[in-house]
C-alpha positions in Angstrom: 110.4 56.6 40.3 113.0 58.4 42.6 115.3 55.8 41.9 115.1 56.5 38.0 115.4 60.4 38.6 118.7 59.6 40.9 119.8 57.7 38.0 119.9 59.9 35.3 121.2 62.9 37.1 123.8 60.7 37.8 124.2 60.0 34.2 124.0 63.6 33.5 126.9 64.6 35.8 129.2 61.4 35.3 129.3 62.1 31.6 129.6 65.4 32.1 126.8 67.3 30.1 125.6 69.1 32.6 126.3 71.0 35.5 125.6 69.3 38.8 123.5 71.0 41.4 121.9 72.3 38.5 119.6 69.8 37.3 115.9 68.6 37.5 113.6 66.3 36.1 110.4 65.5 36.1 108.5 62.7 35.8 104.4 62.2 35.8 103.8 58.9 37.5 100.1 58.6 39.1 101.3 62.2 40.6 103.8 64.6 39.3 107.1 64.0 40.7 110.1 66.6 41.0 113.8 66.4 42.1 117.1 68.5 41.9 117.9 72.0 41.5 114.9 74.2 43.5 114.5 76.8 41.1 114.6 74.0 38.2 111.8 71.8 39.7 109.7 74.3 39.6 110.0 75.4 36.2 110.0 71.3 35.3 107.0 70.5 37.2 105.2 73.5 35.2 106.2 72.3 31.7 105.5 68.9 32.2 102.2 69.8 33.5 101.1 71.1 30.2 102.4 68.2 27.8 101.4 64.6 27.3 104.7 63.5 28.0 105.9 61.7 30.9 109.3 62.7 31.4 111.2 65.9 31.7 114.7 66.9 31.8 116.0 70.8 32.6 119.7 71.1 33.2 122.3 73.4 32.6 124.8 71.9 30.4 128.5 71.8 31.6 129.8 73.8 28.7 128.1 77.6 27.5 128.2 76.2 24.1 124.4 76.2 23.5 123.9 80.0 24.8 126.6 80.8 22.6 125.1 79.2 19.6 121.7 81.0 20.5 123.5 84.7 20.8 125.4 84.2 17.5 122.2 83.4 15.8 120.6 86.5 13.4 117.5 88.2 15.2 116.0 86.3 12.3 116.9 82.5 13.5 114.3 80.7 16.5 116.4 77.5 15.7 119.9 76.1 15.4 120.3 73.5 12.4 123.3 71.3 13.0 124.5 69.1 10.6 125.1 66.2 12.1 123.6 62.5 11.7 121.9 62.6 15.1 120.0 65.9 14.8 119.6 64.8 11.4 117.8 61.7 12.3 116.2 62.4 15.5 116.1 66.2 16.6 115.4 67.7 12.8 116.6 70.9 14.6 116.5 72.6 18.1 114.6 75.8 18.6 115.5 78.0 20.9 113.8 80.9 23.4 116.3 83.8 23.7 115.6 85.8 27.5 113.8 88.7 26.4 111.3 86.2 24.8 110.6 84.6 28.2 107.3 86.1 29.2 105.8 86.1 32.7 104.9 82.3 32.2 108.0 81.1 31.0 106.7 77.4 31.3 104.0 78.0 28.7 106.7 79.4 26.6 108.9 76.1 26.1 106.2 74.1 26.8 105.0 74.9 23.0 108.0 74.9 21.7 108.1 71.2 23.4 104.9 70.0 21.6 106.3 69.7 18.6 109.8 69.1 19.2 112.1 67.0 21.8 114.1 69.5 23.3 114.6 73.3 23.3 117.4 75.5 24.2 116.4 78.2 26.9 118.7 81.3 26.9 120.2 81.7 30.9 118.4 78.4 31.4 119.5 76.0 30.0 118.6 72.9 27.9 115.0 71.3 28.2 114.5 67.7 26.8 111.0 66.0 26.9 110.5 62.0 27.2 107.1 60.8 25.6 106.9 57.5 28.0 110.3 57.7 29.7 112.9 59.5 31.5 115.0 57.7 30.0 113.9 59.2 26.8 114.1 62.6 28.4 117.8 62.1 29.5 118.4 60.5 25.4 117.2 64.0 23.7 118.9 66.1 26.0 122.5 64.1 25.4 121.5 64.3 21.6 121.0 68.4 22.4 124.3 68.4 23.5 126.6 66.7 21.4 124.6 68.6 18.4 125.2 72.1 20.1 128.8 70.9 20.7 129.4 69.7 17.1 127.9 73.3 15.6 129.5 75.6 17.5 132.9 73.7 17.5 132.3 73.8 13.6 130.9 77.5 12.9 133.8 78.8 15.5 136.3 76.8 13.0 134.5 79.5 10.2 134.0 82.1 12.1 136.1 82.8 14.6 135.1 84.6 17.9 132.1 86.6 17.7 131.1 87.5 21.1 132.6 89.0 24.9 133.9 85.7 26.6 133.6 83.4 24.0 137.4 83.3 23.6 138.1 82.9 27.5 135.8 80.0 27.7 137.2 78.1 24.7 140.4 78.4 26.6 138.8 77.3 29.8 137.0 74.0 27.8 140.2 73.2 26.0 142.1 73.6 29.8 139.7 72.2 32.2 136.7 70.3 30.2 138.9 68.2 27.6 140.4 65.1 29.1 143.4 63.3 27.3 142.3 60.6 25.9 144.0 57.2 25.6 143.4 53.7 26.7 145.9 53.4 29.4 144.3 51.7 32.6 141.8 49.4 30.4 141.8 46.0 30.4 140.9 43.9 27.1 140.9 40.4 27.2 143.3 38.9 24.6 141.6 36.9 21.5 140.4 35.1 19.4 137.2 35.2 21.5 135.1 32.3 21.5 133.4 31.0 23.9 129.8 33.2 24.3 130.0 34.1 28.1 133.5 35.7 27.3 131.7 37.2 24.5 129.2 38.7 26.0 130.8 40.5 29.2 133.3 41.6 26.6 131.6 43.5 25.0 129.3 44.9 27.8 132.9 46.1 29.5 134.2 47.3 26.2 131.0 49.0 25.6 131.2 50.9 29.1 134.5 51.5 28.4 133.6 53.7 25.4 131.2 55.9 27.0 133.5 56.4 30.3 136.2 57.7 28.0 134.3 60.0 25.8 133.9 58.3 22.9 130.0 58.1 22.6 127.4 59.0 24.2 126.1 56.2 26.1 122.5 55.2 24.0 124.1 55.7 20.8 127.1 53.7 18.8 127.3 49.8 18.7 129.6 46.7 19.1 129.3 43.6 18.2 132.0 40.5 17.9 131.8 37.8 15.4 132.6 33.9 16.1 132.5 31.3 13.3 128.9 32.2 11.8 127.4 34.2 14.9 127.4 37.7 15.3 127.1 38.3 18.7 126.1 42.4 18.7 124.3 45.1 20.7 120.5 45.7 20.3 119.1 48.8 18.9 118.8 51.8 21.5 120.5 49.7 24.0 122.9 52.0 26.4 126.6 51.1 25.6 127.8 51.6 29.6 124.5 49.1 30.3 125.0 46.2 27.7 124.1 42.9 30.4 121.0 41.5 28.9 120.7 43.6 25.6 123.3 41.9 23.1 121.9 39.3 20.2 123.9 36.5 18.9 122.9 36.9 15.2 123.5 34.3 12.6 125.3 35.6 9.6 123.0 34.2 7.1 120.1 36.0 9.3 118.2 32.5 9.5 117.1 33.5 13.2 114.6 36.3 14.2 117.3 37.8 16.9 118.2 40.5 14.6 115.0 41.9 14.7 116.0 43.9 18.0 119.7 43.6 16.7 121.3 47.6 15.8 120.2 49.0 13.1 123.6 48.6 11.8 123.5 45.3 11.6 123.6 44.8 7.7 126.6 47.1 7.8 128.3 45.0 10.4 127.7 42.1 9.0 129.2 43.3 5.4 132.2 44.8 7.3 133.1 40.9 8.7 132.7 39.7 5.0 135.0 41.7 3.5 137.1 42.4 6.6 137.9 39.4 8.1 138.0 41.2 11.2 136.6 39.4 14.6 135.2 42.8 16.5 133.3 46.4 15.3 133.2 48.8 17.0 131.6 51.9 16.3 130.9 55.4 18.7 130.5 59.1 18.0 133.9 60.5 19.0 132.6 64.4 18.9 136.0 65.6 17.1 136.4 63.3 14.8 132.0 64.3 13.8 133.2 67.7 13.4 136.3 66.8 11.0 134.7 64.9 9.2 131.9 67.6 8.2 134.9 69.5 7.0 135.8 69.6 3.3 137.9 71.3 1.6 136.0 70.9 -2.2 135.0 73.9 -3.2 133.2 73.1 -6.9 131.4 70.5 -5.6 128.0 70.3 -6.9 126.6 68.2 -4.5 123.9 69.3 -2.2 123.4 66.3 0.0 126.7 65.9 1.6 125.9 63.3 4.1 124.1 61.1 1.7 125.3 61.5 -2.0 128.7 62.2 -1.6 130.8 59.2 -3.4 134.3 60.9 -2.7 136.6 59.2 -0.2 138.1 61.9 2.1 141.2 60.8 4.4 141.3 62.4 8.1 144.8 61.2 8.6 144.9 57.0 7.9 141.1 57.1 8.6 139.3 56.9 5.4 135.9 59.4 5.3 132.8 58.4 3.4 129.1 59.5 2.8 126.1 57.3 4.1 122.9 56.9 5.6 122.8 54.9 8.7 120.6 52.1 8.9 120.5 49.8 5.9 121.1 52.6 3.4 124.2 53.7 2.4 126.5 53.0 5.6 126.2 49.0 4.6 127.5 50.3 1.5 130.4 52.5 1.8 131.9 51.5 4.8 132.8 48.3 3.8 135.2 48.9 1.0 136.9 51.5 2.3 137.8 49.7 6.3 139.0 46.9 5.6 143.0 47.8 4.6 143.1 50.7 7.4 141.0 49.0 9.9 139.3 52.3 10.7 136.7 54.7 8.8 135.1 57.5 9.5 131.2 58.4 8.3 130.4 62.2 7.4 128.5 63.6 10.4 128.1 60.1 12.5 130.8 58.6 13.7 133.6 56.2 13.4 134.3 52.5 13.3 137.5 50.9 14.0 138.0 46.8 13.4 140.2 44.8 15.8 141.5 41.3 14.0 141.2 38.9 17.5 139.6 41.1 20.3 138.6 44.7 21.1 142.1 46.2 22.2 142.9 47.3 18.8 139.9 48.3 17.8 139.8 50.5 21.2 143.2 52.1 20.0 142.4 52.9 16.6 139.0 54.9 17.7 141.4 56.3 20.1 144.1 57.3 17.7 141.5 58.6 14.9 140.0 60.9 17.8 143.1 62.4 18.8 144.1 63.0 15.4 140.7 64.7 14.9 141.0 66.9 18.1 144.9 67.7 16.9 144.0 68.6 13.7 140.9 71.0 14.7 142.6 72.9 17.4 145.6 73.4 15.0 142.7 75.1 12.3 141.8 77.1 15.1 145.0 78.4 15.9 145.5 79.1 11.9 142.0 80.7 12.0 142.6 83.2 14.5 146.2 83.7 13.2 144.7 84.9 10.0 142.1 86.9 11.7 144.4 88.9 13.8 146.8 89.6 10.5 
């Protein structure tokens, strides 16, 4: 069990969503066990004490965006609501516990916030993420806390500018010493057509780690898959990108085999993508700019209430083409399709992007790549616009 809790505040400081030396987590095995930060192990050890969970995650995240998000909230607001997919699909929203509201047993506190939902933002603290069998599944809900609180505040700073003392000198510090440059310089991609299924497979598994060391997703969401004459050779559902060995299906395209029964859930829209596409690889990941642009639109009669889902308007974030669509079978299988194959890239409102590469995965790396930096290009430059107009 030590081993586990090692590994996932490894995870936590490696891809950078939290602060190291101030972590903890939890875990009831036949006893409670506790590691990390002191102070945080003892606040861990008491919430997990009074849920029926098995795992338990408290760490303060590597950027102040969650606090922020909680002190620009009305006195009104005990949640944040972001708008995008993962929240969306698996947090529904993340309350929060301001400091003043902390009594004496701060533990019982978030502990009932944590009963009915799988993580909470703690004010000073930090964010607390719960794991019903797993730590595993603690460490997924607090990355999922994180790239949500990212997305919203990047997106309601975008509207509304700075509201609070500091917030202005930590952007600047994020933008400075947070934000990497992204590229794909210093990857190696072995050259197509790929055939043969051992080449296959450890492609993809090094591909697949390559996206999550370089930002592009975070590391249990996103897929990748690679087609060969009738087989489509893709990850499974919930399988960690940066941990593929062992967790990719080969998938008939005619689905006359039961392997896409663990296959992604975007395996209809994959599938659909190589009809129309002609493409060899997919690959698709959450690039955290490029979720923020695309929740940005600049219709302002538009009737529609359901952005996400009932949009039918194609929207361009430079070549990258931007359509509605509910992962899963529903609409992503649907609207993806037509609009990828000519650009070889697309981006889905709120979720992500996926890039085609017509022999192997180096152009499909390039073009998630190119549609990210576009995305962080174009936001920063609203920004700058934003606070232009403010200041005149």
């Amino acid at each position: 069990m030590f081993d586990q809790i090692a590994r996932y505040m490894n995870k936590l400081i490696t891809d950078r969503s939290a602060l190291a030396g101030k972590i903890a987590i939890a875990a009831q095995d036949d006893v409670l066990i506790v590691d990390g930060n002191p102070a945080l192990t003892h606040l861990a050890g008491d919430i997990l004490a009074r849920l029926s969970c098995l795992g338990l995650v408290v760490a303060a995240p590597s950027l102040p965006f969650a606090d922020f998000l909680v002190a620009r909230a009305s006195r009104e607001e005990s949640c944040i609501i972001p708008r995008d997919t993962e929240t969306r699909t698996f947090l529904h929203d993340i309350p929060f516990l301001r400091r003043e509201e902390l009594g004496e047993n701060a533990a019982l506190d978030i502990a009932r916030l944590l009963g009915s939902r799988k993580g909470v933002v703690v004010e000073g603290v930090g964010i607390v993420a719960s794991g019903a069998l797993t730590i595993e599944q603690a460490y997924i809900n607090y990355s999922s806390i994180f790239h949500s609180t990212f997305v919203k505040y990047l997106q309601d700073l975008l509207h509304d500018g700075f509201l609070l003392p500091g917030e202005a000198e930590a952007f600047a510090g994020f933008r400075r010493d947070w934000l990497r440059p992204l590229s794909a310089d210093g990857l190696s991609f072995r050259l197509g057509p790929l055939a043969d299924p051992a080449v296959i497979l450890d492609e993809i598994a090094t591909v697949g780690r390559y996206t999550v060391e370089r930002g592009l997703v975070d590391s249990f969401f996103g897929n990748i898959s690679c087609r060969t004459g009738d087989v489509i050779y893709i990850s499974q559902t919930a399988a960690s990108l940066d941990a593929l060995a062992g967790c990719i299906d080969p998938v008939p395209m005619d689905n006359s085999s039961t392997f896409g029964i663990t296959a992604s859930s975007e395996l209809l829209a994959h599938r659909r993508i190589y009809e129309v596409s002609g493409a060899a690889v997919i690959l698709h990941g959450h690039p955290k700019f490029a979720v923020v642009m695309s929740m940005e639109c600049d219709e302002t009669e538009c009737t529609v209430k359901d952005c996400w889902k009932d949009c039918d308007r194609v929207r361009m974030l430079g070549d990258a083409p931007v359509v509605a669509g509910e992962i899963g079978a529903g609409g992503l299988a649907k609207r993806v399709p037509p609009v990828i194959a000519g650009p070889r890239r697309a981006v889905v409102y709120g979720h992500g992007v996926f890039t085609l590469g017509e022999k192997d995965f180096a152009e499909a790396f390039q073009a998630m790549v190119e549609v990210e930096n576009w995305c962080r290009e174009e936001y920063f430059r609203r920004v700058a616009e934003r606070l232009t107009a403010c200041r005149g």
